[in-house]
C-alpha positions as CSV (number, residue, x, y, z in Angstrom):
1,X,89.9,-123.8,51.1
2,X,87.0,-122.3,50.2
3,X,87.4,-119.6,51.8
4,X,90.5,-118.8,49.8
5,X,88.4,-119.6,46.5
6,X,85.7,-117.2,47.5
7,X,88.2,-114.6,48.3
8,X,89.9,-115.2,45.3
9,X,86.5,-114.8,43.2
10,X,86.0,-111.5,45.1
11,X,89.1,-110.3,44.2
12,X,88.7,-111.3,40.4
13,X,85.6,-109.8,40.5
14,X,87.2,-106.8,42.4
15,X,89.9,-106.5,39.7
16,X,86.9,-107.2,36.7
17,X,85.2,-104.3,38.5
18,X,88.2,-102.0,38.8
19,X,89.1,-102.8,34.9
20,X,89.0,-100.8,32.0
21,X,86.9,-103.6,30.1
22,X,83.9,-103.0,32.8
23,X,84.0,-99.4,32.3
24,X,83.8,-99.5,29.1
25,X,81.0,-102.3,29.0
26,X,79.5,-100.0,31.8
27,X,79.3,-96.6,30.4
28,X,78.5,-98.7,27.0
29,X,75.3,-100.0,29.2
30,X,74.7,-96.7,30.8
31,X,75.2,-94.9,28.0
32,X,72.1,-97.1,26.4
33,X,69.8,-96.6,29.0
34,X,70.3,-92.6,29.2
35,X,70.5,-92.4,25.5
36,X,66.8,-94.4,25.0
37,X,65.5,-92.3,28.2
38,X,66.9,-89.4,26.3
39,X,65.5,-90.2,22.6
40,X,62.1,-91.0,24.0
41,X,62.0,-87.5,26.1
42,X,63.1,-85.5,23.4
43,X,60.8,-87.5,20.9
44,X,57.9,-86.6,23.4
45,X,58.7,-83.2,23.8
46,X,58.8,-82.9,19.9
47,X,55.2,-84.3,19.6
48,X,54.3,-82.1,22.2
49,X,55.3,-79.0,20.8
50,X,54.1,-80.3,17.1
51,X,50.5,-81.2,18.7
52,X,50.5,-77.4,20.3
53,X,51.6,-76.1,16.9
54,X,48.9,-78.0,14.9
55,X,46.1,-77.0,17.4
56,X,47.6,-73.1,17.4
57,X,46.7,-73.7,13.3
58,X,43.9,-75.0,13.3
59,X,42.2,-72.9,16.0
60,X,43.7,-69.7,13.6
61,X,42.3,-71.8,10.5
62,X,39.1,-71.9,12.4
63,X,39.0,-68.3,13.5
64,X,40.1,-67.2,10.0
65,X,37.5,-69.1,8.5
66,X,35.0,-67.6,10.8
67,X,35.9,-63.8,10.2
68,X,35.5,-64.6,6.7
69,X,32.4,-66.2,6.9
70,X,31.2,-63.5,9.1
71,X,32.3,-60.6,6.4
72,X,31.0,-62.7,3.4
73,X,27.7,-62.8,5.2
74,X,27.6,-59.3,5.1
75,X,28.5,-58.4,1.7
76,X,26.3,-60.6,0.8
77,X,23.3,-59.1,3.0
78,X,24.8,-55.5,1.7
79,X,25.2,-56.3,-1.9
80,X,20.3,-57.5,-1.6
81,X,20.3,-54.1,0.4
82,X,21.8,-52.2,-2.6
83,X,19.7,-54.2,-4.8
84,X,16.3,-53.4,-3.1
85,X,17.5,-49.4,-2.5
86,X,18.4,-49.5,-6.4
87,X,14.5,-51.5,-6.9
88,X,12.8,-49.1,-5.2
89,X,14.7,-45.6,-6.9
90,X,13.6,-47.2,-10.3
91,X,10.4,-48.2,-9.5
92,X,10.0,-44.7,-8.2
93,X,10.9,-43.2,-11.3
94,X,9.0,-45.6,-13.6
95,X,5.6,-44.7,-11.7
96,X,6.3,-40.9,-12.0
97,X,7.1,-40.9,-15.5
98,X,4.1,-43.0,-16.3
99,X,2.4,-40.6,-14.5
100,X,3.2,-37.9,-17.0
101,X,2.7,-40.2,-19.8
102,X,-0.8,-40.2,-18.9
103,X,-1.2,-36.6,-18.4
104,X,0.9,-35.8,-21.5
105,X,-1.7,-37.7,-23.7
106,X,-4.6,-35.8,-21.4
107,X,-6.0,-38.8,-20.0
108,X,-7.0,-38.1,-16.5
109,X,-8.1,-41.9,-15.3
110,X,-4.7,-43.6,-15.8
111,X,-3.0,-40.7,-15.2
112,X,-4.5,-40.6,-11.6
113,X,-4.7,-44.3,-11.3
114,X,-1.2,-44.6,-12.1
115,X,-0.3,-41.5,-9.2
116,X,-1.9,-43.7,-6.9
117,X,0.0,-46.5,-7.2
118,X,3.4,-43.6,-7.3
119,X,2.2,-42.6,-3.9
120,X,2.4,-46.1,-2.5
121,X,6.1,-46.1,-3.8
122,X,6.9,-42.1,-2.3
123,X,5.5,-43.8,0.9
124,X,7.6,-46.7,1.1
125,X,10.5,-44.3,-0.3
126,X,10.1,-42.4,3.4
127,X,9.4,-44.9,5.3
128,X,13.2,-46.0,4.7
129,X,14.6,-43.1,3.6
130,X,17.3,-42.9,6.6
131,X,17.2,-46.3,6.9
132,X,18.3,-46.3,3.5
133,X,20.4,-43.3,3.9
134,X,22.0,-45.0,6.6
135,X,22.8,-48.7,4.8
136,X,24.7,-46.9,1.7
137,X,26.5,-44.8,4.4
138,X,27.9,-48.5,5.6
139,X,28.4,-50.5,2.9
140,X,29.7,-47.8,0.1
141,X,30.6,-44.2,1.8
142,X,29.7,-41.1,3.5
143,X,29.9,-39.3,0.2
144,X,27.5,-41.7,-1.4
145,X,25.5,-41.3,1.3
146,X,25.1,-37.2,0.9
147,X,24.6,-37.9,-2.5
148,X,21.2,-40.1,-1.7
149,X,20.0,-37.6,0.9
150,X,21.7,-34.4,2.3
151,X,18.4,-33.2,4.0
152,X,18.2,-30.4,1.6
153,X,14.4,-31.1,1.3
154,X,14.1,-29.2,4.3
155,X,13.9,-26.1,2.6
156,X,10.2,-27.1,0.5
157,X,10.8,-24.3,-1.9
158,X,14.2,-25.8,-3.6
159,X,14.8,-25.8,-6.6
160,X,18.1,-27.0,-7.6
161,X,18.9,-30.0,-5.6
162,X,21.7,-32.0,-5.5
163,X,20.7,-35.1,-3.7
164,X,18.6,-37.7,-5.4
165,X,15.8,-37.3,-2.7
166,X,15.8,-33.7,-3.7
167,X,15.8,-34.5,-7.3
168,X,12.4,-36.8,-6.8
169,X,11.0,-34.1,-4.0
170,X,11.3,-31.2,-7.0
171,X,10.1,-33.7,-10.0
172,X,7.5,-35.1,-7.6
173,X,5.8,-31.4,-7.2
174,X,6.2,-30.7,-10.8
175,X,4.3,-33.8,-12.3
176,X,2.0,-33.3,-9.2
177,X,1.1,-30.0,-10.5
178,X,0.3,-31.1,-13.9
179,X,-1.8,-33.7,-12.3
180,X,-3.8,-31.3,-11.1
181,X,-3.6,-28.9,-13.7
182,X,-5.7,-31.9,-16.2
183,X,-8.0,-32.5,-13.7
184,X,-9.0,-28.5,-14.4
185,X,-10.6,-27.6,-17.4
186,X,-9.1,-24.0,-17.7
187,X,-5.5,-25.0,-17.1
188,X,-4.0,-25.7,-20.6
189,X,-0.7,-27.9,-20.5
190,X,2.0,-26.1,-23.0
191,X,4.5,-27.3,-25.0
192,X,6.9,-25.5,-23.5
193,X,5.6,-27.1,-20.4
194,X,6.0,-30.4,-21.8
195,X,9.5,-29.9,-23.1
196,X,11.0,-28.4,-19.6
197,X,9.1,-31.6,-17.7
198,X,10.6,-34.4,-20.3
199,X,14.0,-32.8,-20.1
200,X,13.8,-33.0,-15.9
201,X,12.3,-36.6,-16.1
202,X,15.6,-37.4,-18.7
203,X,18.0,-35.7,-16.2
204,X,16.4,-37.7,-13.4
205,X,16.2,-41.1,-15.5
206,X,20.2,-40.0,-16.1
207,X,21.5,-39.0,-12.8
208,X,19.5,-42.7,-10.8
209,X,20.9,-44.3,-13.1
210,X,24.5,-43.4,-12.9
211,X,24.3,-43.2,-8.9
212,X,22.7,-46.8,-8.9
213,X,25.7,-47.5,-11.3
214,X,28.4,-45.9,-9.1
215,X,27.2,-47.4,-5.4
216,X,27.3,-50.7,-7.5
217,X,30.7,-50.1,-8.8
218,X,32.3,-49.1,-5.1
219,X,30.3,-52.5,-2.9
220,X,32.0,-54.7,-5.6
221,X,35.5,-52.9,-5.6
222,X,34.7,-53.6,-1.5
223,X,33.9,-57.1,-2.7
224,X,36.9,-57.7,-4.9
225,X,39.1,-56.8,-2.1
226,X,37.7,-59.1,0.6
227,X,38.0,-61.8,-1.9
228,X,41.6,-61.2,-2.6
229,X,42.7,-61.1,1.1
230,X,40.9,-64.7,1.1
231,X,42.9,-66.0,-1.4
């Protein structure tokens, strides 16, 4: 008897097995289990690839950041070395043309007190002459360069330069000359003299400032772009 019962339950389960109802509730079950294993995979896989993304921006944020850190620095650092070249070409010319002041008005003590302290200046002018040469080759152009030195000095008995060097080298003998034409009693300063040595100190005054000017003018167009491109 129970045997029969038990075989009957197999069979019932057999059939409850064999059923469409249990493949349904089945593949409803299955489908559950496969569908969350799914989900959560593909929900991983999504975080994954959004935490790569993320770190990819940042670490371009980071590196963008740097470069422009890096090249602000710089314009910064060129924008004081244009400043301190464009110091020491007007304090070049201010001490010259006191200078002549002095010997204009015949006195001979601040006229050579005031050459002294010129000299101090010419020698700090060579001392970074290519160094200076070199810096506005960098941060502006070549051209701008030339146009600060082209070497032209080399030949001491110019006298039509181009470059400002060659401009000071030229006015620096003139004034020189006069310098030492007060300290002698026979030499007699003209006023033709006078009028050739204010018109080259006017042309010189003229031609620093506009290069100062124009150098100026090309670092901040440089400038203007790098701060575009940041924005």
């Amino acid at each position: 008897m129970e045997t029969s019962n038990q075989r009957n339950k197999e069979n019932r389960l057999w059939s409850f097995v064999n059923s469409g109802l249990f493949i349904l509730i089945a593949g409803f079950i299955l489908t559950g289990i496969f569908g969350t294993i799914l989900s959560e995979r593909i929900q991983e896989n999504s975080w994954r690839k959004r935490f790569e993304l993320e770190k990819t921006r940042q670490e371009f944020e980071w590196k963008r950041e740097k470069k422009f850190e890096i090249i602000k620095r710089k314009l910064d650092e060129g924008q004081q070395s244009l400043e301190e070249i464009s110091d020491l070409i007007s304090l070049r010319f201010f001490r010259l043309q006191n200078t002549y002041i002095f010997i204009a008005q015949g006195d001979l003590d601040n006229a050579t007190k005031t050459w002294n302290k010129y000299i101090e200046t010419v020698e700090e002018w060579n001392v970074k002459l290519i160094i200076n040469q070199n810096k506005i080759r960098r941060l502006v152009s070549d051209t701008a360069a030339l146009e600060f030195n082209n070497y032209e000095t080399d030949n001491s008995t110019i006298e039509y330069p181009n470059s400002i060097h060659g401009k000071f080298y030229v006015a620096h003998k003139e004034i020189l000359n006069l310098l030492n034409c007060l300290k002698n009693p026979g030499c007699t300063l003209t006023n033709e003299k006078k009028q050739n040595i204010n018109r080259m100190l006017r042309n010189l005054d003229y031609e620093t400032d506009n290069f100062i000017d124009n150098i100026s003018n090309l670092f901040l167009q440089r400038t203007l772009e790098f701060e575009s491109l940041e924005e």
